[in-house]
NULOTOR-499298 format. One record per residue: residue number from 0; x, y, z of N, C-alpha, C, CB in turn. Coordinates in nm, 2 decimals. Atoms other than C-alpha are relative to their C-alpha. Glycine has a CB too. Example, Ala and Ser with C-alpha at 12.3 -4.5 7.8 and 13.67 -1.06 7.14 Angstrom:
+-----+--------+--------+--------+--------+--------+--------+--------+--------+--------+--------+--------+--------+
!   k !    n_X !    n_Y !    n_Z !   ca_X !   ca_Y !   ca_Z !    c_X !    c_Y !    c_Z !   cb_X !   cb_Y !   cb_Z !
+-----+--------+--------+--------+--------+--------+--------+--------+--------+--------+--------+--------+--------+
!   0 !   0.09 !  -0.12 !   0.00 !   1.23 !  -0.45 !   0.78 !   0.09 !   0.12 !   0.00 !  -0.10 !   0.00 !   0.12 !
!   1 !  -0.09 !  -0.11 !   0.00 !   1.37 !  -0.11 !   0.71 !  -0.08 !   0.11 !   0.08 !   0.04 !   0.05 !  -0.14 !
+-----+--------+--------+--------+--------+--------+--------+--------+--------+--------+--------+--------+--------+
This chain:
+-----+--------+--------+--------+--------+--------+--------+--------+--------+--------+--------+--------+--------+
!   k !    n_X !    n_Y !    n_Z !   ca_X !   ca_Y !   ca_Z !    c_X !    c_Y !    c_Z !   cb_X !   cb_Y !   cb_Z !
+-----+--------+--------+--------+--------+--------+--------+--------+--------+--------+--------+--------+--------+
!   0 !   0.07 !  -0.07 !   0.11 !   0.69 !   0.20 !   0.86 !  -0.10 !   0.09 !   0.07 !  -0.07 !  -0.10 !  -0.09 !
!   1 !   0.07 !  -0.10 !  -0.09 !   0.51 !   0.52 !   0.94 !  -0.17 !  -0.05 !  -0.12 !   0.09 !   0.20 !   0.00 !
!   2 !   0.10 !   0.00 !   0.11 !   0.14 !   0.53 !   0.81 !  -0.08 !   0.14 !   0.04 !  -0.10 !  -0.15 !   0.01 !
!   3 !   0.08 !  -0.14 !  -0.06 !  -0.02 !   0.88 !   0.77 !  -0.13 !   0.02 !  -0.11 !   0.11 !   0.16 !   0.01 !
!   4 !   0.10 !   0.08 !   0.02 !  -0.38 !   0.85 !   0.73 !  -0.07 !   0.22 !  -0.05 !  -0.07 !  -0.14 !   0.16 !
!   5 !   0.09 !  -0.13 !   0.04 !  -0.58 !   1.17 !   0.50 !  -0.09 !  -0.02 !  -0.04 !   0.04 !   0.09 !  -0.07 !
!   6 !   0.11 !   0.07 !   0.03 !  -0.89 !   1.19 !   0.50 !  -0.10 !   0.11 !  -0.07 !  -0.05 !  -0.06 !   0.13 !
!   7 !   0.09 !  -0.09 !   0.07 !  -1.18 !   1.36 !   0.24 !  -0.09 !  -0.06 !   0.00 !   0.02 !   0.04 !  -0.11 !
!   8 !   0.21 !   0.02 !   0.01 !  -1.55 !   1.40 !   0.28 !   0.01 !  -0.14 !   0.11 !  -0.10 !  -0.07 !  -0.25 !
!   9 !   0.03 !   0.11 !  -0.06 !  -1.52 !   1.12 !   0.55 !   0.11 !  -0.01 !   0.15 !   0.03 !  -0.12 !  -0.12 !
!  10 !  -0.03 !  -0.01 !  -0.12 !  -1.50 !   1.11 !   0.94 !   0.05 !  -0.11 !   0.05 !  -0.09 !   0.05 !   0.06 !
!  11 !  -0.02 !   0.12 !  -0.04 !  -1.33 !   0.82 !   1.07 !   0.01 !  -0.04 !   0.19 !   0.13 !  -0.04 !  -0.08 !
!  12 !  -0.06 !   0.04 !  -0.17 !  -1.35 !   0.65 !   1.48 !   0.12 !  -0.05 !   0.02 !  -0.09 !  -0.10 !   0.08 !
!  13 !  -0.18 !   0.04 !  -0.06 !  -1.03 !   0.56 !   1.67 !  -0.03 !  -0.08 !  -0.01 !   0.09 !   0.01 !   0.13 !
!  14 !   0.05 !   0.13 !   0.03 !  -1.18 !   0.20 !   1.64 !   0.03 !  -0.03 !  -0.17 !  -0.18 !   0.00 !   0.04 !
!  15 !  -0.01 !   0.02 !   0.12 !  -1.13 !   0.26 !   1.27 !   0.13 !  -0.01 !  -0.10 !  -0.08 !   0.08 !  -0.04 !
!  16 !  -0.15 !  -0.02 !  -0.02 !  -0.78 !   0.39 !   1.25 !   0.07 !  -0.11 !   0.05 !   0.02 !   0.11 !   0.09 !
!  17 !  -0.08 !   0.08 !  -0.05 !  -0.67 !   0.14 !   1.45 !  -0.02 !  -0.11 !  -0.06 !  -0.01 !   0.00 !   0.12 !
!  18 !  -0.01 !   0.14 !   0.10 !  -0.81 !  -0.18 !   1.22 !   0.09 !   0.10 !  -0.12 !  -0.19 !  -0.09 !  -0.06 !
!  19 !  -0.07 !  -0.03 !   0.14 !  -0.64 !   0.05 !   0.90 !   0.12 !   0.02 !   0.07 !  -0.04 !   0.13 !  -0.09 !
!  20 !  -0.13 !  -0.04 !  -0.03 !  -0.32 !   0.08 !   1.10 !   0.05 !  -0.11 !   0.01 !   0.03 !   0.08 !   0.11 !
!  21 !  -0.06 !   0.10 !  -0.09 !  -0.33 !  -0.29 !   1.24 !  -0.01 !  -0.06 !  -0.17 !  -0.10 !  -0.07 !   0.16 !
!  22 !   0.01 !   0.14 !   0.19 !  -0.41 !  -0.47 !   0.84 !   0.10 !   0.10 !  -0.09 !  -0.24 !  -0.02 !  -0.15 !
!  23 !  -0.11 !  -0.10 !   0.06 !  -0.17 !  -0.17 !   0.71 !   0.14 !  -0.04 !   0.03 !  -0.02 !   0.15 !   0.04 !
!  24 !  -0.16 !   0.03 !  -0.05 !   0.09 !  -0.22 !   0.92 !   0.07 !  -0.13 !   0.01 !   0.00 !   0.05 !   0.14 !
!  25 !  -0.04 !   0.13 !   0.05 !   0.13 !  -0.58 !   0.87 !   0.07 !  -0.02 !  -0.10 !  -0.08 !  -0.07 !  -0.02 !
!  26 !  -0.09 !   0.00 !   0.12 !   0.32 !  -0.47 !   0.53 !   0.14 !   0.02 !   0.04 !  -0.05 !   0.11 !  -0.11 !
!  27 !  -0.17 !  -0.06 !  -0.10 !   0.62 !  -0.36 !   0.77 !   0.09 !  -0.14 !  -0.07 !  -0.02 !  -0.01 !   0.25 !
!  28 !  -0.10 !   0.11 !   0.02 !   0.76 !  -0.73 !   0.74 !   0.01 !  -0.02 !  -0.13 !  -0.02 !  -0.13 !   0.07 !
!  29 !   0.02 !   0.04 !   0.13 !   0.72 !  -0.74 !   0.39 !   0.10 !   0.16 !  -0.10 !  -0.20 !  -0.02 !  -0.02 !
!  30 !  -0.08 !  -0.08 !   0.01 !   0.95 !  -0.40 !   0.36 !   0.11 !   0.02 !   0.12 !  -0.07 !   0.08 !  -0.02 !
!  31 !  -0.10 !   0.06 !  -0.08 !   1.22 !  -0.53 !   0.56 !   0.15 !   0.06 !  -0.06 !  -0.02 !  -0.18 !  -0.01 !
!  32 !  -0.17 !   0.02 !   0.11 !   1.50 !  -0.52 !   0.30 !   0.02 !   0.16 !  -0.06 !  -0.03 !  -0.15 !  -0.18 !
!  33 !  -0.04 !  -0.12 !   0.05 !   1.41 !  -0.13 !   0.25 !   0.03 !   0.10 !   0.13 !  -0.11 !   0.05 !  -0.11 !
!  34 !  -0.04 !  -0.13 !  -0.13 !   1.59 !   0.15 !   0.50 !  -0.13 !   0.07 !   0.07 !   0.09 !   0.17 !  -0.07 !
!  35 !   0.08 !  -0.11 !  -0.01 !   1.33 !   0.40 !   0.48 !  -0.14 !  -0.06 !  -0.11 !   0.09 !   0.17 !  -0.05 !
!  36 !   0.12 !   0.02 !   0.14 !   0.94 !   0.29 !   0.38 !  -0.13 !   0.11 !   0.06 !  -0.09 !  -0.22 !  -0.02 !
!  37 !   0.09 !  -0.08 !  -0.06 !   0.62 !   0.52 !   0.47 !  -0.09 !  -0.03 !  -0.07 !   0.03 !   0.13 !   0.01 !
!  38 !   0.10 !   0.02 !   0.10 !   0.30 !   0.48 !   0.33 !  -0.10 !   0.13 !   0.05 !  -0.08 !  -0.16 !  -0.01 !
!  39 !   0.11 !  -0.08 !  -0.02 !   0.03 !   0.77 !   0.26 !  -0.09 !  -0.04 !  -0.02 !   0.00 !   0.10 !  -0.04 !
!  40 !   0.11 !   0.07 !   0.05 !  -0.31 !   0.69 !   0.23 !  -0.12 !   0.09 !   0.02 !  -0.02 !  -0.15 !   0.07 !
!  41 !   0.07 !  -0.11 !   0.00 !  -0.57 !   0.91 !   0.13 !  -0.18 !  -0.09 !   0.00 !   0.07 !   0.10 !  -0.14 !
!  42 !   0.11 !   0.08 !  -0.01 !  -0.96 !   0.77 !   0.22 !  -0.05 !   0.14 !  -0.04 !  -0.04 !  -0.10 !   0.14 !
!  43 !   0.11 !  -0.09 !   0.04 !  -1.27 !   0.95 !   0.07 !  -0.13 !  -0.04 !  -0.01 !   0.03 !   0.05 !  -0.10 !
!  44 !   0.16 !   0.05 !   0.04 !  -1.63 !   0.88 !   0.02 !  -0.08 !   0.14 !  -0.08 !  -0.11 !  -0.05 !   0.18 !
!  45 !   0.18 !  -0.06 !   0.10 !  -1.91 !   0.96 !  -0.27 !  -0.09 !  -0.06 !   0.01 !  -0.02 !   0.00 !  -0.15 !
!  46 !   0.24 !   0.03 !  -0.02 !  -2.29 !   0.99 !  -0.25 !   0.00 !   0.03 !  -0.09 !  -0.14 !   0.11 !   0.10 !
!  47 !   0.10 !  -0.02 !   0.12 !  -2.47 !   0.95 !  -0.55 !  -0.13 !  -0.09 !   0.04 !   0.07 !  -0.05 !  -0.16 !
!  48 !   0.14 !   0.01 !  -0.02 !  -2.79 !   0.91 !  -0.62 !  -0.05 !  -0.15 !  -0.06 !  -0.07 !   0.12 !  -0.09 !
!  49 !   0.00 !   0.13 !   0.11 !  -2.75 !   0.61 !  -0.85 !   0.06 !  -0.18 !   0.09 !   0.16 !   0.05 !  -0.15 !
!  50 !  -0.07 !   0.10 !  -0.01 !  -2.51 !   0.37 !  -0.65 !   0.04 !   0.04 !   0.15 !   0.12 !  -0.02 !  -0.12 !
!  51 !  -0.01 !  -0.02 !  -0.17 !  -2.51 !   0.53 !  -0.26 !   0.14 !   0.04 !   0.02 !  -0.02 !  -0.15 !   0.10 !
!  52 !  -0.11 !  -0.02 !  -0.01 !  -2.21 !   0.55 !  -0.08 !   0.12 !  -0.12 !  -0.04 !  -0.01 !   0.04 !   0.12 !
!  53 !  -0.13 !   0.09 !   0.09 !  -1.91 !   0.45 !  -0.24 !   0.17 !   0.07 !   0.07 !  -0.02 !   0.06 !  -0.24 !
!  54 !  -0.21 !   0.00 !  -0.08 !  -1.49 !   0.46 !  -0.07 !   0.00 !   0.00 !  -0.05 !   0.12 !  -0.05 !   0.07 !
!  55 !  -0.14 !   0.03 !   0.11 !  -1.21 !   0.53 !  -0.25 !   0.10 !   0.01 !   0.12 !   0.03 !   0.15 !  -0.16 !
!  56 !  -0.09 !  -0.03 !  -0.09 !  -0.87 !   0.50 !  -0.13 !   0.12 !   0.03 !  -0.11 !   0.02 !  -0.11 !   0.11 !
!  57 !  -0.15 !  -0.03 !   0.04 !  -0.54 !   0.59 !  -0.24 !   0.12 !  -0.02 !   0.09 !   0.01 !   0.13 !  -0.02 !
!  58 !  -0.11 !   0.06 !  -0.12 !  -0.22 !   0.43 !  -0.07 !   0.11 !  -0.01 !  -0.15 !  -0.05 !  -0.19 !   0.11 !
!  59 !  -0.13 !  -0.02 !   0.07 !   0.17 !   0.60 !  -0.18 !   0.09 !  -0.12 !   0.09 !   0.06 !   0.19 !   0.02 !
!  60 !  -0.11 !   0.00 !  -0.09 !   0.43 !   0.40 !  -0.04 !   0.15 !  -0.02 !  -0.04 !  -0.03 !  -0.11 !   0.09 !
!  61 !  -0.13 !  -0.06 !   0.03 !   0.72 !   0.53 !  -0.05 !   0.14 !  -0.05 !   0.01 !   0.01 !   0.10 !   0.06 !
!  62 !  -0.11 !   0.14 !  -0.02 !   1.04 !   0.27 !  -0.09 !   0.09 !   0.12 !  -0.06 !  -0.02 !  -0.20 !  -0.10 !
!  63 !  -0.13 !  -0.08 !   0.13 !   1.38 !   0.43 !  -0.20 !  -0.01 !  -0.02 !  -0.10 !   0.14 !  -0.03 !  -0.02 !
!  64 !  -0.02 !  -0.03 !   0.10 !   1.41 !   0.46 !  -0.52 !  -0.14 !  -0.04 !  -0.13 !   0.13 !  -0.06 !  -0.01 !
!  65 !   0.14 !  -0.02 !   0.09 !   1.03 !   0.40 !  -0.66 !  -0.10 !   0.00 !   0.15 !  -0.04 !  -0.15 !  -0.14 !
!  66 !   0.13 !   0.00 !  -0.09 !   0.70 !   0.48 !  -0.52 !  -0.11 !  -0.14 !  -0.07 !  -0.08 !   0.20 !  -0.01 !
!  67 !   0.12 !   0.11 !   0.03 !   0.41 !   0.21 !  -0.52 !  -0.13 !   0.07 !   0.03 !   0.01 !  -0.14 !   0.10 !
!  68 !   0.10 !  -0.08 !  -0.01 !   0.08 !   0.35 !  -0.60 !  -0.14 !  -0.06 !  -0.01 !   0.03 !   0.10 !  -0.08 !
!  69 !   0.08 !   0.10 !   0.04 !  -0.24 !   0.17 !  -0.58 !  -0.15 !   0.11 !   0.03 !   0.03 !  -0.15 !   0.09 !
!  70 !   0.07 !  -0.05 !  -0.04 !  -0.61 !   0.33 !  -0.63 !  -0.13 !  -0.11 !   0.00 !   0.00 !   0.12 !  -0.07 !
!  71 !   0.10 !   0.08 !  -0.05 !  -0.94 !   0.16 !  -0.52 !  -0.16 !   0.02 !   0.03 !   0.06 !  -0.01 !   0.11 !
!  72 !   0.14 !  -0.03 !   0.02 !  -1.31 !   0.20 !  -0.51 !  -0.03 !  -0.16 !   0.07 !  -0.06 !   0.04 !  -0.18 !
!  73 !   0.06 !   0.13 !  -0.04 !  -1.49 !  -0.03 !  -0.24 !  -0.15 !   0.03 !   0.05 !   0.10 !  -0.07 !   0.13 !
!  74 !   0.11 !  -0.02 !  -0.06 !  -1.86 !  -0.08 !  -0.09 !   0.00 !   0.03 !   0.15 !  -0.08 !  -0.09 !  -0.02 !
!  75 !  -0.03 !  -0.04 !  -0.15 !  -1.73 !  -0.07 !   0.25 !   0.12 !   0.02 !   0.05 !  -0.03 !  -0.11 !   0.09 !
!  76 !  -0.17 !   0.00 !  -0.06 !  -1.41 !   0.03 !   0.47 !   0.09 !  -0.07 !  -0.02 !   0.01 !   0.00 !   0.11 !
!  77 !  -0.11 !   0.10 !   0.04 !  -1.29 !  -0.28 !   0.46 !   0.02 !  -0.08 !  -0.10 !   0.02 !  -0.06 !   0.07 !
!  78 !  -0.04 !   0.07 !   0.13 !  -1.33 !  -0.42 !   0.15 !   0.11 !   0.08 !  -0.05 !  -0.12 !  -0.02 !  -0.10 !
!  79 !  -0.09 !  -0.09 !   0.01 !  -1.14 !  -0.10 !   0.05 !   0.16 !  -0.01 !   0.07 !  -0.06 !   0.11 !   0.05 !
!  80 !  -0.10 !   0.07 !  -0.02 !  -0.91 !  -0.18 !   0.29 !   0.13 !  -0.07 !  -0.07 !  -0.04 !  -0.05 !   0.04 !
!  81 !  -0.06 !   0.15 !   0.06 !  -0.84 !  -0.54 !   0.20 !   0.07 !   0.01 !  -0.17 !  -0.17 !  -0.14 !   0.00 !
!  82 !  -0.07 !  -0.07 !   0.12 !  -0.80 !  -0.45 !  -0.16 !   0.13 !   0.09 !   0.03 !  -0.11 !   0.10 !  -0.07 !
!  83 !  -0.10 !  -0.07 !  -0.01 !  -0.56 !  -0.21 !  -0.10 !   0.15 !  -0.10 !   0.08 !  -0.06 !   0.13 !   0.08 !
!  84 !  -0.11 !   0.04 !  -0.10 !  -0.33 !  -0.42 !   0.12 !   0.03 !  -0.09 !  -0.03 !  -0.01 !  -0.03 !   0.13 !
!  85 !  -0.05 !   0.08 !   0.09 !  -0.37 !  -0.70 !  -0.14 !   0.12 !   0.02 !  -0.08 !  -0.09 !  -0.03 !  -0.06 !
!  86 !  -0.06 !   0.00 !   0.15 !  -0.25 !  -0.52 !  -0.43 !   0.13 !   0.09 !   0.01 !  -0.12 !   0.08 !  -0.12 !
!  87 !  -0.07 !  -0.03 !  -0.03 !   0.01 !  -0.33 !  -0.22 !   0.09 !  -0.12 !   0.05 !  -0.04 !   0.08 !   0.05 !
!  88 !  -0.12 !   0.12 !  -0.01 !   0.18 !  -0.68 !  -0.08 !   0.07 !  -0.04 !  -0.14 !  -0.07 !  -0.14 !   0.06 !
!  89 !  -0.01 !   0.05 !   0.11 !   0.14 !  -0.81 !  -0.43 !   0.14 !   0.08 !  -0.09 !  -0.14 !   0.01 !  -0.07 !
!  90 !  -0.02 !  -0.11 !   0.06 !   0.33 !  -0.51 !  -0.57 !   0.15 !  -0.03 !   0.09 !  -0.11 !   0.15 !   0.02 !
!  91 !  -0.18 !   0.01 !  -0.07 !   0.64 !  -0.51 !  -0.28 !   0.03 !  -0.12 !  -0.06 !   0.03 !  -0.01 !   0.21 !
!  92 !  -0.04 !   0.09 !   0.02 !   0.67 !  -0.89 !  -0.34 !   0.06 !   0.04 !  -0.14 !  -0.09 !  -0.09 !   0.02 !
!  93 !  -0.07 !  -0.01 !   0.12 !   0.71 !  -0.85 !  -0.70 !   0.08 !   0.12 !  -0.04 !  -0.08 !  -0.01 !  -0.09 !
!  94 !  -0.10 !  -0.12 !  -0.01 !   0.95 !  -0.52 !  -0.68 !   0.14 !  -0.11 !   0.08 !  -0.08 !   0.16 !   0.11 !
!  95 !  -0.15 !   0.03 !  -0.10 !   1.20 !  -0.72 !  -0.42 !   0.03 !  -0.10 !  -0.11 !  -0.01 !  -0.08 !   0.21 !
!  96 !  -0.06 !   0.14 !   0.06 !   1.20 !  -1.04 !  -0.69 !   0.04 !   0.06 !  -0.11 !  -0.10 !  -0.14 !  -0.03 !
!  97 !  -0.03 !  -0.09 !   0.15 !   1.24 !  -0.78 !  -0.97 !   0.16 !   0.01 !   0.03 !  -0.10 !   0.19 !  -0.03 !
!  98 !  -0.17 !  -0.06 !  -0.07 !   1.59 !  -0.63 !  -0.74 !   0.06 !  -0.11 !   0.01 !   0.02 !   0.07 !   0.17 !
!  99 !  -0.08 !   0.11 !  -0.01 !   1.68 !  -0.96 !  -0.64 !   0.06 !  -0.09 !  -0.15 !  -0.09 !  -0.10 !   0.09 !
! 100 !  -0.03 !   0.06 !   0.16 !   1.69 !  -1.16 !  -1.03 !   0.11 !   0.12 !  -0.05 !  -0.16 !   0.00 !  -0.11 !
! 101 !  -0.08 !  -0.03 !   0.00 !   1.88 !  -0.83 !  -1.10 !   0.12 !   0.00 !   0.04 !  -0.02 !   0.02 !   0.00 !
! 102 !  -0.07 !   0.00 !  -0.08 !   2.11 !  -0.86 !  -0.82 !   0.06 !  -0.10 !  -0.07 !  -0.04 !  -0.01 !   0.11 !
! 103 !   0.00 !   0.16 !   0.09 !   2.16 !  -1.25 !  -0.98 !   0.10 !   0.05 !  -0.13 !  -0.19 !  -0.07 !  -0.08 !
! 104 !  -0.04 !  -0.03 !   0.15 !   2.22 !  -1.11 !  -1.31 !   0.14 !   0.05 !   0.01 !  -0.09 !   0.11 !  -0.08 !
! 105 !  -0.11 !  -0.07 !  -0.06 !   2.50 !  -0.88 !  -1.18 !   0.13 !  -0.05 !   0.05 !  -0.05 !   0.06 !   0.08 !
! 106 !  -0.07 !   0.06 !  -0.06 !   2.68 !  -1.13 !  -0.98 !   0.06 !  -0.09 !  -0.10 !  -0.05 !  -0.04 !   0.10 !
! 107 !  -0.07 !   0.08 !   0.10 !   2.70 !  -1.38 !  -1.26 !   0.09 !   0.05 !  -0.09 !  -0.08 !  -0.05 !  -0.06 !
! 108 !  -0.15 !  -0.06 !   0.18 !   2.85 !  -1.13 !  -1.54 !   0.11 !   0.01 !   0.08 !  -0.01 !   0.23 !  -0.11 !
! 109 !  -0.13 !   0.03 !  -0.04 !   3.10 !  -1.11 !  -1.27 !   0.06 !  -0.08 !   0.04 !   0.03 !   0.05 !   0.07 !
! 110 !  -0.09 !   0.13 !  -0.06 !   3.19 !  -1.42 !  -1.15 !   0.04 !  -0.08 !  -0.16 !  -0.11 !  -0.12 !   0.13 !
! 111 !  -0.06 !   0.07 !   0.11 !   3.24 !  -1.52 !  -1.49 !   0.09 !   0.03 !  -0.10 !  -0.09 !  -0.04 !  -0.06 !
! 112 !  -0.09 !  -0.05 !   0.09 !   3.50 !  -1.34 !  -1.58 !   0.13 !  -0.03 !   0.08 !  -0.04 !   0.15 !  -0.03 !
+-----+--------+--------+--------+--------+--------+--------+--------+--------+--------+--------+--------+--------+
């Protein structure tokens, strides 16, 4: 799985890249069962006056035949993160059990004929 990392209003260290590549890229085994997966992920930060700095993130990942799209608002990098990598496992898991029960469904109208 490729991960390509864009970034707005917000400078990131190679130290930083590399924890979002290493808790990112741990979704690899969890897109196993798809050819081709890629994920984009877009990081940003707002200043206000009210509530400081505030991350957002945005993470596409791109499976054949649907995209998974998850958006996010955290107090820190990695809470942002972690969120994101939750609600993206959560998301493949229940997409492969969605294919598979179809798969099920499929096999039975035929074997029972």
């Amino acid at each position: 799985m490729q991960i390509k990392i864009n970034l707005d209003n917000l400078t990131l260290l190679e130290r930083e890249k590399q924890l979002i590549e290493k808790k990112l890229g741990s979704l690899s085994r969890y897109c196993q069962g798809y050819s081709l997966a890629d994920l984009e992920l877009t990081l940003g930060q707002n200043i206000s006056q009210e509530k400081g700095k505030i991350f957002y993130g945005r993470a596409r990942l791109i499976l054949p035949g649907k995209d998974i799209i998850v958006n996010r608002q955290g107090e820190t990098m990695l809470s942002l993160i972690n969120q994101i990598r939750k609600e993206l496992k959560e998301d493949i898991i229940r997409s492969k059990k969605k294919k598979e029960s179809r798969l099920r469904r499929i096999t039975k109208f035929f074997t029972k004929e």
